[in-house]
C-alpha positions in Angstrom: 19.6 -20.1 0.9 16.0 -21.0 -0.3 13.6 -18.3 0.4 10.0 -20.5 0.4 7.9 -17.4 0.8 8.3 -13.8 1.0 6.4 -11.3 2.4 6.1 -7.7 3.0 4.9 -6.4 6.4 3.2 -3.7 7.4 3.4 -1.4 11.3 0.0 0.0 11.7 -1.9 1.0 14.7 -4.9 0.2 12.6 -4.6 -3.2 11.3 -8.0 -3.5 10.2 -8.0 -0.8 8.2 -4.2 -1.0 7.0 -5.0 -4.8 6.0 -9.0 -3.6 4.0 -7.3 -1.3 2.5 -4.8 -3.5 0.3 -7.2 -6.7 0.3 -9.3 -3.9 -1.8 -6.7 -2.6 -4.0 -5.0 -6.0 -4.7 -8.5 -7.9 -4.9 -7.5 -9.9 -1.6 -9.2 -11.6 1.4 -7.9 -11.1 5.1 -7.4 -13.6 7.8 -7.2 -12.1 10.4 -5.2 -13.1 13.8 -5.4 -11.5 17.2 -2.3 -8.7 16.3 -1.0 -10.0 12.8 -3.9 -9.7 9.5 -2.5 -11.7 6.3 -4.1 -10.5 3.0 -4.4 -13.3 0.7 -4.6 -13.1 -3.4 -5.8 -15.9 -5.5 -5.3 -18.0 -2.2 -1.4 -17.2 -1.6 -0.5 -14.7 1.1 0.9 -11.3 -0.5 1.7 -9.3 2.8 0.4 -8.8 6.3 -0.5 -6.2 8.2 1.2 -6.5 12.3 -0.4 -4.4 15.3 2.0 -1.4 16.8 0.1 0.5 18.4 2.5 3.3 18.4 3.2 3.3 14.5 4.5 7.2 13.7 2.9 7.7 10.2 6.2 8.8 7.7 6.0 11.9 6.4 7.1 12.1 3.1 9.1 13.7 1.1 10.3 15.5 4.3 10.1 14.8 8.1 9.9 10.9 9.4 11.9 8.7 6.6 9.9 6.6 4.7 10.0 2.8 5.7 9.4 1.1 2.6 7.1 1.8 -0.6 6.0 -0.1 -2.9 5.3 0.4 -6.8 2.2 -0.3 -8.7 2.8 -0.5 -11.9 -1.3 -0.1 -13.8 -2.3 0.2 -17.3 -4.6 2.8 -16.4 -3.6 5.5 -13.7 -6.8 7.9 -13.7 -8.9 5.0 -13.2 -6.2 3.5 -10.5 -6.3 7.0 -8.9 -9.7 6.4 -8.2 -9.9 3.6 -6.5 -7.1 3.9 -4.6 -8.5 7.0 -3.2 -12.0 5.4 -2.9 -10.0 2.5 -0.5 -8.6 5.5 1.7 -5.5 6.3 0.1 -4.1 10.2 0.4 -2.4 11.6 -2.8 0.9 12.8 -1.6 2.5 14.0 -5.1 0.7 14.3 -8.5 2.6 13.3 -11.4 3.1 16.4 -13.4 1.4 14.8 -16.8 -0.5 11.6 -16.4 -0.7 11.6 -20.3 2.9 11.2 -20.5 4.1 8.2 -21.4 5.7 7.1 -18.3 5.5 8.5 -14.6 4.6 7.9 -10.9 2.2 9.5 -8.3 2.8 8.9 -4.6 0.1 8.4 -2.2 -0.3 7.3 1.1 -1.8 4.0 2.7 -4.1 4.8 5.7 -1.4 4.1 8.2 0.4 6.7 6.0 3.0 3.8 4.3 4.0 5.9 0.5 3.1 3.9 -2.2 3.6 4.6 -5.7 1.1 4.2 -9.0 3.3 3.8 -12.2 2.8 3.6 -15.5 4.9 2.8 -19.1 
């Protein structure tokens, strides 16, 4: 098998805003298509963003599973904090230490997809 391309995709009910928002954080463009957005980086598509209109949010830890999540992986999480939360992300769990030398905090995408900002 010979995978040419991959790409992650999205369910949101609000693909404009599900697509801004990680154009933003990954320093993307959109192209946007009647029900199907593709955010482009550095003029390669990184994931896209389809229309379902009836997209149930997960509620994580508990209640609707999670879908998928990605990790982040930043050399500085206070100042990644901010901006993810300046796109429209939701902080779901606070890392107990951010000083530590490794660690994760979980937010939340605006369609509610959990996401995860890691460090060491």
């Amino acid at each position: 098998m010979e995978i040419t391309r991959e790409l992650i995709v999205f369910d949101a009910a609000d693909i404009a805003a599900e697509s801004d928002f990680w154009a933003g954080l990954l320093g993307g463009t959109v192209e946007a298509d009647d029900d199907w957005y593709t955010v482009t980086v550095d003029g390669e598509p990184r994931l896209a963003v389809q229309l379902a209109p009836d997209h149930v949010p997960p509620e994580w830890p508990d209640g609707t599973p999670q879908q998928i999540h990605l990790d982040l992986y930043v050399t500085d999480v206070r100042g990644s904090h901010d901006e993810v939360m300046a796109l429209g992300a939701r902080l779901l769990q606070a890392a107990e230490d951010v000083d530590a030398p490794s660690g994760f905090q979980v937010y939340a995408d605006p369609a509610g997809h959990p996401f995860c900002l890691c460090w060491g």
